[in-house]
C-alpha positions in Angstrom: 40.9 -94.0 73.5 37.7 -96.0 72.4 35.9 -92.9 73.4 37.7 -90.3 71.5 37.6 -92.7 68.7 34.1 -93.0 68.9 33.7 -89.3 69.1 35.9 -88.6 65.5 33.4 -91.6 64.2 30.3 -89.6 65.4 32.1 -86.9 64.3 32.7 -87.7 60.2 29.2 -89.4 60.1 27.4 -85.9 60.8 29.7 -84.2 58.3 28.9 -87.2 55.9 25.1 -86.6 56.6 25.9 -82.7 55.9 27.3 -83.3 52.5 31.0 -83.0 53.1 33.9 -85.1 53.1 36.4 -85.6 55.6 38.8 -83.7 53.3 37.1 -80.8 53.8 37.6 -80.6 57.9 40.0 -77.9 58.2 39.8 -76.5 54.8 39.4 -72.5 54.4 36.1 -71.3 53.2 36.6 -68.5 50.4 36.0 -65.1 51.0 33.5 -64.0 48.8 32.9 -60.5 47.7 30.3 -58.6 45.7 31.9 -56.3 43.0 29.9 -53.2 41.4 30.9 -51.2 39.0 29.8 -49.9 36.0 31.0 -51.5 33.1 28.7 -50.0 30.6 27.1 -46.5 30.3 28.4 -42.8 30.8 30.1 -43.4 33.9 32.3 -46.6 32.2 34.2 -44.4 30.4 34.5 -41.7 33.1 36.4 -43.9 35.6 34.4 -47.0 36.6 35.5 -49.3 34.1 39.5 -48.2 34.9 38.7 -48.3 38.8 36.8 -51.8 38.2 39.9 -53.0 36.5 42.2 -51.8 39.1 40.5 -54.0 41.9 40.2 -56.9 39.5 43.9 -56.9 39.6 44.6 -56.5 43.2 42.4 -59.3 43.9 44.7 -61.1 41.0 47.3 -60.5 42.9 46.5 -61.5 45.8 45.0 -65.0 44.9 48.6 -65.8 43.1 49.9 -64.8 46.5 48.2 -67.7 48.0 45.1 -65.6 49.3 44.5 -64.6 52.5 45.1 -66.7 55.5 44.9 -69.2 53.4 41.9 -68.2 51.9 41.0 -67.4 48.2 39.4 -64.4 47.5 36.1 -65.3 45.4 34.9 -62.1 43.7 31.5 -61.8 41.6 31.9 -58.9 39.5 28.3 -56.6 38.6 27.2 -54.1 36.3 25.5 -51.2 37.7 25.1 -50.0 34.5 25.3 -46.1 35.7 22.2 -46.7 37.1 21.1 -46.0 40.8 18.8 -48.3 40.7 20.7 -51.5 39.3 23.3 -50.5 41.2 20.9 -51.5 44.9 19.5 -54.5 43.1 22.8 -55.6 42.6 24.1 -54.7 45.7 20.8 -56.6 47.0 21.4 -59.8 44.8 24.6 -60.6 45.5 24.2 -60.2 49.5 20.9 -62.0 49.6 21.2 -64.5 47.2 24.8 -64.6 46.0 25.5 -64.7 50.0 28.7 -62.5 49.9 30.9 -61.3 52.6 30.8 -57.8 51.6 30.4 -55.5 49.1 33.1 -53.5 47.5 33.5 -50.9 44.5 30.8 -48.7 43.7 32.1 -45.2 41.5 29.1 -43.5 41.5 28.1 -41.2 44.9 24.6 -41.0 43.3 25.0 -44.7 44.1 27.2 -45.0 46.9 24.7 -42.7 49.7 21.7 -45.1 49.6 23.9 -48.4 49.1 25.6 -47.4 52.1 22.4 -46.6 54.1 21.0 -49.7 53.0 23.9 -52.2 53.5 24.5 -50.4 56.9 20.8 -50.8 58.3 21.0 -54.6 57.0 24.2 -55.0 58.9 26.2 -55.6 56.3 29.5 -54.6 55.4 30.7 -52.3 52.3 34.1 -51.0 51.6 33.4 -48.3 49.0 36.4 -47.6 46.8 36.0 -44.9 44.4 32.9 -42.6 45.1 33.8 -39.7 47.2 30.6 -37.3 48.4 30.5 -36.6 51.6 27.2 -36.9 52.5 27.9 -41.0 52.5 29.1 -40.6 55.6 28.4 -37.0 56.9 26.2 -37.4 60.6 25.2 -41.1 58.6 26.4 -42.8 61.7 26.8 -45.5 59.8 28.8 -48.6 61.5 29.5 -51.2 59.0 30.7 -48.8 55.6 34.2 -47.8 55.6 36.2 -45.7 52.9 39.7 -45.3 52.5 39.1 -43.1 50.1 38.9 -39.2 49.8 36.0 -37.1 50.2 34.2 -34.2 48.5 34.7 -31.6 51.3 38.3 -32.4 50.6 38.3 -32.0 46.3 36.2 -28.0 47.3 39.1 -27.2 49.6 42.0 -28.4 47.1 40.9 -26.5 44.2 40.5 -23.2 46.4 43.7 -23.9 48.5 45.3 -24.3 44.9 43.9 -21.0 43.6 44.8 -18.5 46.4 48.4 -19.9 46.7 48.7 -19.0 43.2 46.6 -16.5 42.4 49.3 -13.1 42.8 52.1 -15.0 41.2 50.0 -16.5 38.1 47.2 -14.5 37.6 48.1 -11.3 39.0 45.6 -10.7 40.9 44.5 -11.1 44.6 42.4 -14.0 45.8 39.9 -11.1 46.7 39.6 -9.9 43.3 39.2 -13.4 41.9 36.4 -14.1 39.9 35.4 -18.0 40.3 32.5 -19.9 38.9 31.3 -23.1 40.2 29.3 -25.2 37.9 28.2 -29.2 38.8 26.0 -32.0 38.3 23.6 -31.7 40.9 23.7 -35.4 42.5 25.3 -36.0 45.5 29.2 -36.3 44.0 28.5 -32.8 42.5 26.6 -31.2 45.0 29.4 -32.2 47.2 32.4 -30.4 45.8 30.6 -27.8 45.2 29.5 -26.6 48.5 33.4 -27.8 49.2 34.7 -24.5 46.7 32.1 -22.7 47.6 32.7 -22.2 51.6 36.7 -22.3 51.0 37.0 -20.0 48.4 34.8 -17.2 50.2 36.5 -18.3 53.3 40.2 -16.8 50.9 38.0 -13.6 49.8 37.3 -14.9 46.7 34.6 -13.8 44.3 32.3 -16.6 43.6 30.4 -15.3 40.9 28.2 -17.8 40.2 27.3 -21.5 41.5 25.0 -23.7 39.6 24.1 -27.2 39.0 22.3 -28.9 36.4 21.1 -32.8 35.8 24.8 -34.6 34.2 21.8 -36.3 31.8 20.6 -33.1 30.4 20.8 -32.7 26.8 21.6 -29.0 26.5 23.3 -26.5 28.6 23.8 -23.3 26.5 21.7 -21.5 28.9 24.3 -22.1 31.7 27.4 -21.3 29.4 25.0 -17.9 28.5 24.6 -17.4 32.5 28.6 -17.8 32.5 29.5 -15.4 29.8 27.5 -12.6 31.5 29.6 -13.7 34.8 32.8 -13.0 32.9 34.4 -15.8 35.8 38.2 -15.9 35.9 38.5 -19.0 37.1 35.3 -22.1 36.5 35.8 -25.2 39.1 33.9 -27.8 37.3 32.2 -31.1 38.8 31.0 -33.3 35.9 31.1 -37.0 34.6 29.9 -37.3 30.7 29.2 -36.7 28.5 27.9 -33.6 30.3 31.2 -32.1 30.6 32.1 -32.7 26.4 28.6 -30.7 26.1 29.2 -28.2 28.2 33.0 -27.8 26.5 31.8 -27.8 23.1 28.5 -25.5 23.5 31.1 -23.4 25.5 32.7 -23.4 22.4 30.1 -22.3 20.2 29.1 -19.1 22.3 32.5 -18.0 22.0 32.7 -18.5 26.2 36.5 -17.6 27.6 38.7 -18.4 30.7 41.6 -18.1 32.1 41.7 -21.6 34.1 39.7 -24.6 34.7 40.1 -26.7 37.3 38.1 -29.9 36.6 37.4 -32.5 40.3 38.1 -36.4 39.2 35.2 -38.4 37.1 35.4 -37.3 33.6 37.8 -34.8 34.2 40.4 -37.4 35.4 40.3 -39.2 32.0 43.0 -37.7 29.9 42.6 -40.1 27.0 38.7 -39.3 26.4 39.3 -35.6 27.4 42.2 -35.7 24.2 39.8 -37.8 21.9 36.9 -35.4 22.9 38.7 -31.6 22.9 42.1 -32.3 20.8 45.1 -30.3 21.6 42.7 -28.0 24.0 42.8 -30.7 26.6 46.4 -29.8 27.7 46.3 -27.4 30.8 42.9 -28.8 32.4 43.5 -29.0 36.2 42.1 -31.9 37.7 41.7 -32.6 41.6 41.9 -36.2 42.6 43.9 -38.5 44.5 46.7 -39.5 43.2 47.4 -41.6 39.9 50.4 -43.7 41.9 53.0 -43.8 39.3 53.3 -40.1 39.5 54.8 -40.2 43.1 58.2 -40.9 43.8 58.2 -44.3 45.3 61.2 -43.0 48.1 58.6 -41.4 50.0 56.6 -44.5 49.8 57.2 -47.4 52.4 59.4 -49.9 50.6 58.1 -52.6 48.4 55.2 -50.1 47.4 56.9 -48.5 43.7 57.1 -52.3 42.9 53.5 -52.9 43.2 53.0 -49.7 41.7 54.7 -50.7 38.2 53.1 -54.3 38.6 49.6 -52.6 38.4 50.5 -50.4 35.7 51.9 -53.1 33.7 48.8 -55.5 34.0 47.0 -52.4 33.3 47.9 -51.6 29.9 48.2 -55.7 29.0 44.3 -55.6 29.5 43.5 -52.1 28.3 46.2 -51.4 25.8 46.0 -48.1 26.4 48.9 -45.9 27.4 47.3 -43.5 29.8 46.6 -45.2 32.9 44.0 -42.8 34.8 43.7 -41.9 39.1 40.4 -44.0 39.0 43.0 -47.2 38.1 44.8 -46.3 41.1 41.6 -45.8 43.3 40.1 -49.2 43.1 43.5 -51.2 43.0 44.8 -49.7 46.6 41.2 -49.5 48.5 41.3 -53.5 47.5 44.8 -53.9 48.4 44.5 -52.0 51.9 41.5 -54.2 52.5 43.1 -57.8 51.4 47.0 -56.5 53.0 45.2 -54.9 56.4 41.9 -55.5 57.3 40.6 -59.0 56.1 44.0 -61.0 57.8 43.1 -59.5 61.0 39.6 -60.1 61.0 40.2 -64.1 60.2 43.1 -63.9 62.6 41.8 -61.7 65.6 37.9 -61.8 65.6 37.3 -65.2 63.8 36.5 -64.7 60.4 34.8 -62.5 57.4 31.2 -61.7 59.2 30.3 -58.0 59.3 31.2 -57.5 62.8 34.6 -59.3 62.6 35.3 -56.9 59.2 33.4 -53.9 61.5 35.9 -54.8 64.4 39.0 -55.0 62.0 38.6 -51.8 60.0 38.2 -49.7 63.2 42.2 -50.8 64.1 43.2 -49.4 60.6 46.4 -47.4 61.6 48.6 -46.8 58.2 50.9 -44.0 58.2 51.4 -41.6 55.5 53.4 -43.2 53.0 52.0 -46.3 53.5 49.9 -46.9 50.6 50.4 -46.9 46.7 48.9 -42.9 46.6 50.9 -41.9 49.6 48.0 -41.0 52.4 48.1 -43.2 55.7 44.8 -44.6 56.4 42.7 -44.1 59.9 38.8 -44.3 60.4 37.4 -41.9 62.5 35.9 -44.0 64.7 31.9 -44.5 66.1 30.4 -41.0 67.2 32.6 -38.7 64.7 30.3 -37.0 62.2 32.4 -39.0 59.9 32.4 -41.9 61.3 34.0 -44.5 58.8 35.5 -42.4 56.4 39.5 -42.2 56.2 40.9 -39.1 58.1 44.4 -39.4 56.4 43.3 -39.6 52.9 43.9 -35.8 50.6 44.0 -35.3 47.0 46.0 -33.7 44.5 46.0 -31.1 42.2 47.0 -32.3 38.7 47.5 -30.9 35.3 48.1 -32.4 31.6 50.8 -31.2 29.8 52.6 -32.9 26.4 50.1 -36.1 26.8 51.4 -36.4 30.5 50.2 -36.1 33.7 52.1 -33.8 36.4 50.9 -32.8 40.0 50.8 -29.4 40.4 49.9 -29.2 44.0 50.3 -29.1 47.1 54.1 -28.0 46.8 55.7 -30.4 48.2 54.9 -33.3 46.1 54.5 -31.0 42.6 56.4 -32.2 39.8 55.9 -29.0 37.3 55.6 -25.3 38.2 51.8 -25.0 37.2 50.6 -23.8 34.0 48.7 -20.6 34.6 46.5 -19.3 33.2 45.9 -20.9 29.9 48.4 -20.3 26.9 47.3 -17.9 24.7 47.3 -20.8 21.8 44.2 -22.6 23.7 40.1 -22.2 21.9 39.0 -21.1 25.5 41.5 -18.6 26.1 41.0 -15.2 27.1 44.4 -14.2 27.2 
């Protein structure tokens, strides 16, 4: 006994010397975690700011819960400022100095590919929420990046899979004899979906007519709505943040340019509210291909407890924002934070020992969410080391949406579609050539 008690004495005097108490034996660390977004410039108001807010409150959540194994989450949140560059000196700050656990967020793909490289080669971990090209991941190999969210490859093939299914029944014509136009910004998000429509819509017979991208900063595009008058598309698939897709809708405007359909692939396109403000009553009937704003699923076919958590986002949602229109990007920041906090961290402290990279690496690879498990409805399963897309969720898939009466309905795929599909535009829209 006068040993052990000697030992406990020796014990408190080197935690003494170290600068802590004997109150804080046994006491959780936090878990501390970098958050980047952008909160100002073009991409705030294209998605970053509403998916930024969306994790904020998971995070709220799951403090008032009691944490995590005890454990509080700490978050510093950063402003990439839709910049690549602040984005990585961010990412760099907050892991070198800041000393985070990991690194979450990030909206931007133009920002997500080198972050990820660069957190990957430093061994760090990164849990990207929103951005969605696939080249972050595509033969990357990367070990210690993991997204539970959808890819580009998968937003090409949606549009395309949307378009030949209807393409007799709507727009009486066959998919071989359907004119498509593909038009993107030409960073990695862009480039992405793109090449996505482009090898699944030939791969239906369709026509594509015309593929180009263009810099989302440039200050004029009449020369590609000129190149898509002579093209005389049926059909444009679009890939754009903004303002670049207000100046390509307006100049479209002013050379007279006409369509049938437009189906627009998340970022600016999945902001109702700024697509209203921006193109009045000609907003209704844009397609938009994203994953899934969750209060448009019926909670049945979610596991039970999710449509709860659902309407508890929504409601913080509008408390903050005010606003009545509560976009996908909302959706996509609060679920890839609550799968993390819910899944992966309380098996990493509980199984491997804490929040380093490895134990985080170790905990993400045992991921195994069915479908329905999650506030958009995919499961959630990382193809594993040695898969081209290693890291990346293999359960994830988008939907196809359209606006209609201020609303938001999915249009596609079938089974979950809440309106027959609006196709092509009514004869009452600007861009109509009906």
């Amino acid at each position: 006994m006068i040993k052990q008690g000697l030992r406990i004495r020796t014990l408190v005097a080197a935690l003494a010397a170290a600068g802590l108490s004997t109150a804080a034996i046994g006491q959780a660390k936090d878990v501390t975690i970098g958050v980047i977004f952008d909160y100002s410039g073009p991409f705030a108001a294209g998605g970053s700011q509403a998916a930024g807010i969306g994790t904020k409150i998971a995070i709220e959540m799951i403090n008032e819960r009691g944490g995590v194994e005890g454990r509080k989450i700490k978050a510093t949140y950063a402003d990439a400022q839709s910049k690549t560059e602040v984005a990585i000196n961010e990412m760099t700050r907050l892991l070198d100095q800041d000393k985070v656990d990991l690194i979450m967020g990030v909206y931007s793909s133009a920002q997500c590919v080198p972050m990820a490289q660069k957190a990957d080669s430093s061994k760090k971990f990164m849990w990207a929420n929103v951005c969605v090209a696939s080249a972050v991941f595509k033969d990357k190999k990367l070990q210690y990046v993991f997204r539970p969210q959808v890819h580009s490859d998968q937003f090409g093939e949606a549009s395309c899979t949307f378009l030949n299914e209807n393409a007799k029944t709507k727009l009486k014509k066959d998919p071989k004899d359907l004119k498509v136009a593909i038009i993107y910004e030409d960073g990695p998000y862009g480039t992405g979906v793109a090449a996505g429509n482009d090898e699944q819509c030939k791969k239906y017979g369709m026509q594509v007519v015309m593929k180009e991208g263009y810099s989302a900063t440039a200050p004029d595009l009449s020369s590609l709505v000129t190149k898509l008058r002579r093209a005389r598309a049926d059909v444009i698939l679009h890939t754009g943040y903004n303002p670049d897709i207000t100046l390509f809708w307006r100049q479209s405007r002013e050379q007279g340019l006409k369509w049938a359909a437009l189906i627009g692939h998340g970022a600016g396109y999945g902001q109702f509210d700024k697509l209203k403000e921006a193109f009045g009553k000609d907003a209704e009937h844009i397609f938009n291909v994203d994953p899934v704003a969750a209060q448009l699923l019926d909670a049945k076919s979610l596991a039970p407890g999710l449509g709860a958590l659902t309407q508890e986002m929504v409601k913080r949602y509008k408390a903050e924002t005010k606003a009545e229109q509560v976009p996908p990007h909302t959706s996509m920041g609060f679920n890839q934070t609550w799968i993390f906090l819910t899944d992966v961290l309380p098996r990493a402290i509980k199984k491997y020992g804490g929040t380093d990279p490895e134990a985080l690496r170790k905990s993400a690879l045992e991921t195994d969410i069915p479908i329905g498990g999650t506030i958009q409805g995919y499961g959630v399963k990382f193809f594993p080391p040695g898969h081209a897309m290693s890291g990346q969720n293999e359960r994830s898939s988008p939907v196809v949406m359209q606006y209609i009466g201020d609303e938001t309905k999915i249009a596609w795929p079938t089974k979950l579609r809440t309106i027959d599909p609006v196709l092509p535009w009514p004869k009452s829209n600007s861009y109509s050539n009906q």
